[in-house]
C-alpha positions as semicolon CSV with decimal commas, in nm:
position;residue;x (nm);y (nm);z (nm)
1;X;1,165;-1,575;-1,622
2;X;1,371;-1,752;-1,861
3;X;1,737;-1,678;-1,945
4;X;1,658;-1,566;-2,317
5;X;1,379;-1,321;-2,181
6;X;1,612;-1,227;-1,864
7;X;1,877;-1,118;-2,153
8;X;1,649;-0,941;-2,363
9;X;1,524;-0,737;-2,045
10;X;1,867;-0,642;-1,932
11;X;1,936;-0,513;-2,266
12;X;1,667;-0,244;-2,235
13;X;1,727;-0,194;-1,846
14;X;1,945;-0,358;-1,587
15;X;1,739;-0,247;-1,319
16;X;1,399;-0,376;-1,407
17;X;1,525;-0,717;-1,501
18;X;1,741;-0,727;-1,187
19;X;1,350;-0,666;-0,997
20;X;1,192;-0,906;-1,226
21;X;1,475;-1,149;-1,161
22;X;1,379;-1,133;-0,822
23;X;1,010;-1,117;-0,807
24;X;1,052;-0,752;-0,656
25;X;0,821;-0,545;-0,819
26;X;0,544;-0,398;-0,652
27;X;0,384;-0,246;-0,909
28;X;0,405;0,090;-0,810
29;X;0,501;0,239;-1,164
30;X;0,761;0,496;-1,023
31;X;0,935;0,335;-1,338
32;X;0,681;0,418;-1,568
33;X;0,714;0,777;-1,417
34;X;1,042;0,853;-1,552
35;X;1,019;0,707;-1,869
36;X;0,691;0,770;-1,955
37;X;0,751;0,691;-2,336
38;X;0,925;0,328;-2,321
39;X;0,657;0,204;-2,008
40;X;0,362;0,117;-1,919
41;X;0,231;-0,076;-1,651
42;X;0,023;-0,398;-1,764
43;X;-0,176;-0,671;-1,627
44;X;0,037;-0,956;-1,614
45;X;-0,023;-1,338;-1,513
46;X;-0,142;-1,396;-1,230
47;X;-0,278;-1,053;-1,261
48;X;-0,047;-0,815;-1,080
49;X;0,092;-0,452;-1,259
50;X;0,422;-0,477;-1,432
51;X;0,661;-0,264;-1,639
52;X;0,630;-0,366;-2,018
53;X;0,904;-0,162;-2,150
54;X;0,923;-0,045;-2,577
55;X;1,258;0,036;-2,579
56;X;1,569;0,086;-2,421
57;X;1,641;0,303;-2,136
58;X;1,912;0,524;-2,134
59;X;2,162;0,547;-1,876
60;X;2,030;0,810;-1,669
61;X;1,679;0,689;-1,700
62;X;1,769;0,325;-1,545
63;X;2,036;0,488;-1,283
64;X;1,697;0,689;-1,179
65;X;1,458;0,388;-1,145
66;X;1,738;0,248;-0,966
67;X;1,715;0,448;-0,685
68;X;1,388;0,522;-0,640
69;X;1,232;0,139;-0,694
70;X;1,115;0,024;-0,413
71;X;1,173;-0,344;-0,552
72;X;1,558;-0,186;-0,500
73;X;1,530;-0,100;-0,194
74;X;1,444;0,173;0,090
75;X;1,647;0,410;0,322
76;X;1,457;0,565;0,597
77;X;1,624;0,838;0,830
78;X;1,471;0,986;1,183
79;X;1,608;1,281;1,163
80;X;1,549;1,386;1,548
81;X;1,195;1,204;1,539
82;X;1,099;0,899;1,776
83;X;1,198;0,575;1,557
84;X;1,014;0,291;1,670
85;X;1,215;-0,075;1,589
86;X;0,895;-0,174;1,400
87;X;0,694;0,137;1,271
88;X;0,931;0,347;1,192
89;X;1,008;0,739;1,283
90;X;0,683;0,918;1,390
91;X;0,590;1,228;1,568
92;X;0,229;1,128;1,724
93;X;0,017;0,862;1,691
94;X;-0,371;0,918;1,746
95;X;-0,714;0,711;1,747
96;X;-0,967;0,907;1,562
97;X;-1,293;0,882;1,307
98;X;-1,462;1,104;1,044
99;X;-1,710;1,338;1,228
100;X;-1,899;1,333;0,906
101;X;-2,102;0,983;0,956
102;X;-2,134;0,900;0,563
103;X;-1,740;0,946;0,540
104;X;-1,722;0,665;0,874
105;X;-1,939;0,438;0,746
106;X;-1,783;0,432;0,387
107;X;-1,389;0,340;0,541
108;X;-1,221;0,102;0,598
109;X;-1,163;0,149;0,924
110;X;-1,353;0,544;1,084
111;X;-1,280;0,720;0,754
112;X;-1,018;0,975;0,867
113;X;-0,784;0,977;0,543
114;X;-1,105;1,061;0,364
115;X;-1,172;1,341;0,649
116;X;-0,830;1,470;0,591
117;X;-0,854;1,467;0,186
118;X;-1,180;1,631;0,158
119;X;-1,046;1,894;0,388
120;X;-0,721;1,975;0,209
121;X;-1,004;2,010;-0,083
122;X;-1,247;2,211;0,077
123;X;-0,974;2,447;0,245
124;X;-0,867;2,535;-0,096
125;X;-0,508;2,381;-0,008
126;X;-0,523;2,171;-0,297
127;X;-0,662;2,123;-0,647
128;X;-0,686;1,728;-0,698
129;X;-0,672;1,430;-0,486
130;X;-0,508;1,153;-0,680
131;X;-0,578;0,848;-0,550
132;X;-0,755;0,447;-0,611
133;X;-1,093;0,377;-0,645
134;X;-1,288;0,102;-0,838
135;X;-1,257;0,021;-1,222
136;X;-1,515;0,111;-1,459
137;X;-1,476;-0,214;-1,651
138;X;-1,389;-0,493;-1,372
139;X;-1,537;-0,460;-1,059
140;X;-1,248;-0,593;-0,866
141;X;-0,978;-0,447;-1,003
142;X;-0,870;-0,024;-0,945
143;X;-0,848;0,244;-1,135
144;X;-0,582;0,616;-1,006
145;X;-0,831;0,881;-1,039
146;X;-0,825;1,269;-0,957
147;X;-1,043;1,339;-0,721
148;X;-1,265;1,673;-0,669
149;X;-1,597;1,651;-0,484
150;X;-1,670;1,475;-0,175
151;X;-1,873;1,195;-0,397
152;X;-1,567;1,109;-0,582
153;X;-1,389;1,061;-0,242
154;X;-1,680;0,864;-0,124
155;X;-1,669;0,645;-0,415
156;X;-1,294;0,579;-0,341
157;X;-1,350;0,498;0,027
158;X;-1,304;0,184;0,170
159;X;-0,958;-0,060;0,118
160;X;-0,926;-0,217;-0,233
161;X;-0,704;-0,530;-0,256
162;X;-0,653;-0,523;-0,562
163;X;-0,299;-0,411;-0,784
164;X;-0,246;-0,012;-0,811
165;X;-0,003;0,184;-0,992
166;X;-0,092;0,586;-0,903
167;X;0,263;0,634;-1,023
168;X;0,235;0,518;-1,384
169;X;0,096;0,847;-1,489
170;X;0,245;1,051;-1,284
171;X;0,427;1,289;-1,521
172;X;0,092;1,372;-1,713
173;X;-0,062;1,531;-1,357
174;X;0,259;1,716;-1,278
175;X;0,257;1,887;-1,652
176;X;-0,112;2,032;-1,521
177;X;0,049;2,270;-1,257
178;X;-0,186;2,178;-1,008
179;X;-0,171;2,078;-0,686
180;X;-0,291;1,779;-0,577
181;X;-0,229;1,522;-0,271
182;X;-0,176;1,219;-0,342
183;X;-0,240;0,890;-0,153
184;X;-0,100;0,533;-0,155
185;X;0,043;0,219;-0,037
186;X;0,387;0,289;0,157
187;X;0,532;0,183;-0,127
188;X;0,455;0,426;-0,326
189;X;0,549;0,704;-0,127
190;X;0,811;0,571;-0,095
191;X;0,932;0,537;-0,423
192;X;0,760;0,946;-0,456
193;X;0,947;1,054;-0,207
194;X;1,262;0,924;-0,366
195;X;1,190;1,048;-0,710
196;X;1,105;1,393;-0,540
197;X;1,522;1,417;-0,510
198;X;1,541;1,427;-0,911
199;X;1,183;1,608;-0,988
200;X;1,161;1,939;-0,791
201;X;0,770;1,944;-0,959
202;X;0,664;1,698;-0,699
203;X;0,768;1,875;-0,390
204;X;0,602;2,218;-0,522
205;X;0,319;2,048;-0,671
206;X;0,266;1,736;-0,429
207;X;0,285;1,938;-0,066
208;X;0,071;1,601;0,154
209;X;0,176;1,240;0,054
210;X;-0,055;1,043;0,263
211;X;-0,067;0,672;0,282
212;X;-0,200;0,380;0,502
213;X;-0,076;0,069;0,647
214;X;-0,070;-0,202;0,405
215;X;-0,037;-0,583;0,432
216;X;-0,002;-0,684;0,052
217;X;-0,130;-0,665;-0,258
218;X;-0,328;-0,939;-0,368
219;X;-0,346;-1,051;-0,749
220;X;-0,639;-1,073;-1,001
221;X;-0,669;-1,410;-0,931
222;X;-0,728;-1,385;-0,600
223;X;-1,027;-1,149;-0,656
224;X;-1,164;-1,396;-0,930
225;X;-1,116;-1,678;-0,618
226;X;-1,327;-1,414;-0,367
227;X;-1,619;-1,410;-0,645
228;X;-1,613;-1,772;-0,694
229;X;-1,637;-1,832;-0,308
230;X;-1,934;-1,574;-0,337
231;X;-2,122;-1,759;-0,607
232;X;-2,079;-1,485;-0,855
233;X;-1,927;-1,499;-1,187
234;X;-1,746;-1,183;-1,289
235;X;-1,970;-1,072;-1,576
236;X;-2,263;-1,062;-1,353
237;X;-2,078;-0,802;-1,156
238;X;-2,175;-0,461;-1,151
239;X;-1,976;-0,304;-0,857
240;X;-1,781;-0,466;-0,574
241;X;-1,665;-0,374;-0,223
242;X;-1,333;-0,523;-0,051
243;X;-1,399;-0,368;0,267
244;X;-1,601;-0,036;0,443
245;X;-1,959;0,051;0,488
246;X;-1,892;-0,087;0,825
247;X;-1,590;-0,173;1,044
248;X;-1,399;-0,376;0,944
249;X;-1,712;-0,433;0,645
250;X;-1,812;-0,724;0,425
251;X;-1,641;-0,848;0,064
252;X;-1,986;-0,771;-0,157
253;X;-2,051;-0,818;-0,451
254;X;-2,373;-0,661;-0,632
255;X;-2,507;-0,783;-0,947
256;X;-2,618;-0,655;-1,215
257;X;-2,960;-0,767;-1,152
258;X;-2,919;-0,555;-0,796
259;X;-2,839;-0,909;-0,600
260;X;-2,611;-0,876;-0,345
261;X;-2,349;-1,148;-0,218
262;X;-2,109;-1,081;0,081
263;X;-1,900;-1,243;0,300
264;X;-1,670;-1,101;0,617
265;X;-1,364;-0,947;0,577
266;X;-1,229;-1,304;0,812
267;X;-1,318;-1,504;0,539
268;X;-1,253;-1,273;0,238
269;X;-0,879;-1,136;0,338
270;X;-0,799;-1,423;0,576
271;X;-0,908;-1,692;0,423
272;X;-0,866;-1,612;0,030
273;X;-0,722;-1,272;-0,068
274;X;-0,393;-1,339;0,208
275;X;-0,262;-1,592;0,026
276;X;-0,253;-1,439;-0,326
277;X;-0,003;-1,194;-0,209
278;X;0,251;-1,089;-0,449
279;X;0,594;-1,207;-0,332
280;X;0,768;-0,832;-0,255
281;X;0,517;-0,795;0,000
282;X;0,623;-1,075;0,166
283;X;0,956;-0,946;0,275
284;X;0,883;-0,569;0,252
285;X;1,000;-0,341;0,550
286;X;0,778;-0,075;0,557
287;X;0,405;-0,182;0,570
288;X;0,313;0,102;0,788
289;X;0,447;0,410;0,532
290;X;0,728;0,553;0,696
291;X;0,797;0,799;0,391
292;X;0,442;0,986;0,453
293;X;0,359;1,289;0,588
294;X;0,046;1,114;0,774
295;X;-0,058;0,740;0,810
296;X;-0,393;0,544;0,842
297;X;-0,515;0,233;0,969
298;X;-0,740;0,011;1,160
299;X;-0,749;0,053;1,535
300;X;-0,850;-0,298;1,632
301;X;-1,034;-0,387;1,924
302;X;-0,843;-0,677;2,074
303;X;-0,979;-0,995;2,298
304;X;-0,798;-1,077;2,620
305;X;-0,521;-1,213;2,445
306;X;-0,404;-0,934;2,233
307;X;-0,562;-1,047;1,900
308;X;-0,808;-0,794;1,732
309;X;-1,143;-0,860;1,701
310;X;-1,321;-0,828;1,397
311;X;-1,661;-0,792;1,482
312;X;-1,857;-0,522;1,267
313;X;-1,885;-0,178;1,499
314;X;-1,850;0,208;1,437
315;X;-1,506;0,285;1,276
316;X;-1,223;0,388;1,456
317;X;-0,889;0,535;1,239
318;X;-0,534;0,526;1,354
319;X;-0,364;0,773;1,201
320;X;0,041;0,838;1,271
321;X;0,166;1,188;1,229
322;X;0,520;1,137;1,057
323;X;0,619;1,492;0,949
324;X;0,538;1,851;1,076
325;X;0,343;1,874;0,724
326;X;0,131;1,564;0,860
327;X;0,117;1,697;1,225
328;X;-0,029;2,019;1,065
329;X;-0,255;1,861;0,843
330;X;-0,447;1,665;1,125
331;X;-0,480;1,982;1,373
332;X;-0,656;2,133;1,077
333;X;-0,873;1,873;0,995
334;X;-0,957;1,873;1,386
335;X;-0,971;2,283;1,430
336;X;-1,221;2,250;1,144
337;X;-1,461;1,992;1,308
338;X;-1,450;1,757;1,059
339;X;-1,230;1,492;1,234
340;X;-1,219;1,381;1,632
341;X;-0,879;1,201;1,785
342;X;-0,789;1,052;2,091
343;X;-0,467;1,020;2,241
344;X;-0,291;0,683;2,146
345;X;-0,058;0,470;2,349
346;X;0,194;0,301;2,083
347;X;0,251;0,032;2,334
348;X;-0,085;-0,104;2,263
349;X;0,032;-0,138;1,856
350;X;0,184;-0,446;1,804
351;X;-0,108;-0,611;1,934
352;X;-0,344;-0,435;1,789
353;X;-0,193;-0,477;1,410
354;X;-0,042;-0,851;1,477
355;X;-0,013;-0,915;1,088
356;X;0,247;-0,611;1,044
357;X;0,417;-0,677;1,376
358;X;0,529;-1,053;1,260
359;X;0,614;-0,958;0,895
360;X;0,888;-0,705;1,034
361;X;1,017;-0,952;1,275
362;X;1,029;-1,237;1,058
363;X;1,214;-1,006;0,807
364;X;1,540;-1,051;0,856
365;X;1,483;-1,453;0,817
366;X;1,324;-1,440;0,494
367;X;1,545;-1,234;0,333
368;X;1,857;-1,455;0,428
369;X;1,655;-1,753;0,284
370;X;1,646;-1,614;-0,031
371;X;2,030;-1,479;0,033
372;X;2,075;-1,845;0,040
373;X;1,871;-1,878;-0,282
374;X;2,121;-1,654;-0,416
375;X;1,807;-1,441;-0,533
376;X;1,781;-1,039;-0,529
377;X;1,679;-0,874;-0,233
378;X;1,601;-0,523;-0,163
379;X;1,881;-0,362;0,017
380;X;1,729;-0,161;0,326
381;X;1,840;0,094;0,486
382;X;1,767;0,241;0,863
383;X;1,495;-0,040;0,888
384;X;1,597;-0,162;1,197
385;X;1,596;-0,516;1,044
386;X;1,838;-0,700;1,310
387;X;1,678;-0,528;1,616
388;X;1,339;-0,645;1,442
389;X;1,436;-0,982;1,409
390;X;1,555;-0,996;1,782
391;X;1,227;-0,919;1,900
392;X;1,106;-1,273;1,764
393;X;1,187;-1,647;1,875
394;X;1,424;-1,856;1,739
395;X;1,179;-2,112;1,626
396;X;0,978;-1,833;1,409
397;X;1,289;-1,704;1,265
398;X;1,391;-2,058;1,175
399;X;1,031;-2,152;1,047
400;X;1,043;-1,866;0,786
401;X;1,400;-1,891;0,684
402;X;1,322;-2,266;0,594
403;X;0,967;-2,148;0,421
404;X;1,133;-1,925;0,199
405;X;1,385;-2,213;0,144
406;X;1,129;-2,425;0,036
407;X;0,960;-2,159;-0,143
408;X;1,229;-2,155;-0,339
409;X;1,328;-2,510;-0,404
410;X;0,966;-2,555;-0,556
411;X;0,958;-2,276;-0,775
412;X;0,691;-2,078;-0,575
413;X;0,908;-1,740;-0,582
């Protein structure tokens, strides 16, 4: 961002060109939230979700966005709960799957966030799911959606790498009166949770915020790179799959002419979509949604030496109770039949989810690199970020403090 358009932003909010100074925003739309009127969340080069903004803000509106942007920052408390150094405060942690085999098959990982959702639904607990599935009109990218029947969350199953904002319109569900859960990336809930101190409507009206563990979100342009690799050109597309039908499931593509092109979730996420990650992922705390009431995500099977395997087999969920609301929501999903858990051992977690595990501890590095930069950070709060940091060596801490370094001297931030 140049200094005329840096000037021009600050004019109509210090707090979303202070994030856009930094390259902060994860595109939640929690800012979009509270001022529904002045913005929207649009596509932006190189195709992530950002705040376009139509007029000023007032004071109140930008002290608001201030304190519940996640681009900002994030305070976390444990409150009397177990607080792990890298996932956060929890009350149980569980391996599970979807008893129903359709909903397995569909995940991600063994569908249980889509076990839980369709039983809030069917138990009358709540009206609407609100949550990302597909887009109509480009394949690859999402769409926030309420959700009713248990084809709608079927048609939402499975991960989608792609840029979300289930916040941006977040004002027009709450003026329904319904109630609805809602789930998204940690981020979000985050950011929900913190606007829930401002908005009493979203405690009474949003009683489960359920989320998943998260590793970034990937651009536009890193889908478009995923087709290419595929052989498929966008306008041939009629629907496409990130992930699911199957464990961990193929990147497919299916054309309009009912071809189908796939390739493994290896080559799609490691070897394309990984490195079109939008730069606040790369030093976010909180990957594993500490803010939710319950938590999802894959239980890898790992070789001899710790890493997870990612060979296709039936599902299996974990899912991390983090409030009494979450604890209670899982023991009815499981009185009801319609989800089966294990007991988990967290000992076995930061081997089994290696890619969250090194982020945290390579946190504290990254974020003095850019301290060095003299760039904006997020200020974080009850993160554990030092104790993180002394769980890795000093060569890894010194390899990413010099990679943001150099991220920054060449103008890749």
């Amino acid at each position: 961002m140049n200094s005329q358009a840096r000037d021009e932003l600050e004019k109509r909010s210090k707090t979303i060109a202070r994030v856009a100074q930094g390259s902060l925003c994860s595109g939640c739309g929690a800012c979009a939230a509270v001022a529904p009127d002045k913005i929207k969340m649009v596509l932006q080069d190189p195709g992530f979700l950002r705040p376009q903004l139509s007029d000023g803000l007032s004071d109140e509106e930008d002290e608001t966005i201030a304190r519940i942007c996640p681009g900002m920052g994030q305070s976390v408390e444990a409150n009397g709960r177990a607080d792990d150094v890298i996932w956060g405060p929890y009350l149980h942690m569980h391996t599970g799957h979807a008893i129903d085999p359709q909903l397995r098959f569909a995940g991600s990982s063994g569908g249980a966030l889509s076990a839980v959702i369709l039983h809030l639904l069917d138990s009358g607990q709540i009206d609407h799911v609100l949550q990302t599935g597909p887009s109509e009109t480009l394949p690859t990218a999402n769409k926030t959606f309420l959700s009713d029947t248990r084809e709608e969350i079927l048609s939402a199953a499975g991960s989608r790498y792609a840029p979300s904002a289930p916040l941006a319109e977040l004002d027009l569900h709450l003026a329904t009166g319904k109630k609805f859960a809602l789930v998204g990336k940690p981020c979000d809930i985050a950011a929900l949770r913190a606007l829930a101190k401002f908005d009493p409507r979203i405690d009474a009206q949003i009683p489960f915020m359920l989320s998943f563990f998260c590793a970034g979100v990937p651009s536009l342009t890193g889908s478009g790179k995923v087709l290419d690799a595929l052989g498929a050109r966008v306008e041939e597309v009629r629907a496409f799959r990130y992930r699911g039908n199957g464990w961990p499931g193929k990147a497919t593509a299916i054309l309009h002419d009912g071809e189908t092109h796939s390739m493994s979730y290896h080559e799609s996420w490691g070897g394309i979509l990984s490195s079109h990650v939008q730069h606040r992922c790369k030093i976010c705390a909180d990957g594993s949604g500490t803010a939710a009431d319950l938590v999802c995500a894959d239980a890898w099977t790992c070789d001899a030496d710790g890493y997870p395997l990612f060979e296709e087999q039936d599902g299996i969920s974990l899912i991390v109770t983090r409030t009494k609301v979450g604890e209670s929501v899982l023991q009815g999903a499981v009185d009801a039949g319609v989800l089966a858990i294990d007991h988990f051992n967290n000992d076995q977690l930061a081997t089994m989810q290696p890619g969250q595990t090194n982020r945290r501890r390579a946190l504290l590095a990254r974020l003095a690199g850019l301290w060095i930069l003299r760039k904006p950070i997020p200020h974080y709060r009850g993160l554990h970020l030092l104790k993180m940091a002394r769980q890795n060596t000093f060569a890894r801490n010194s390899r990413n403090f010099l990679g943001m370094l150099r991220r920054g001297f060449t103008g890749r931030i």
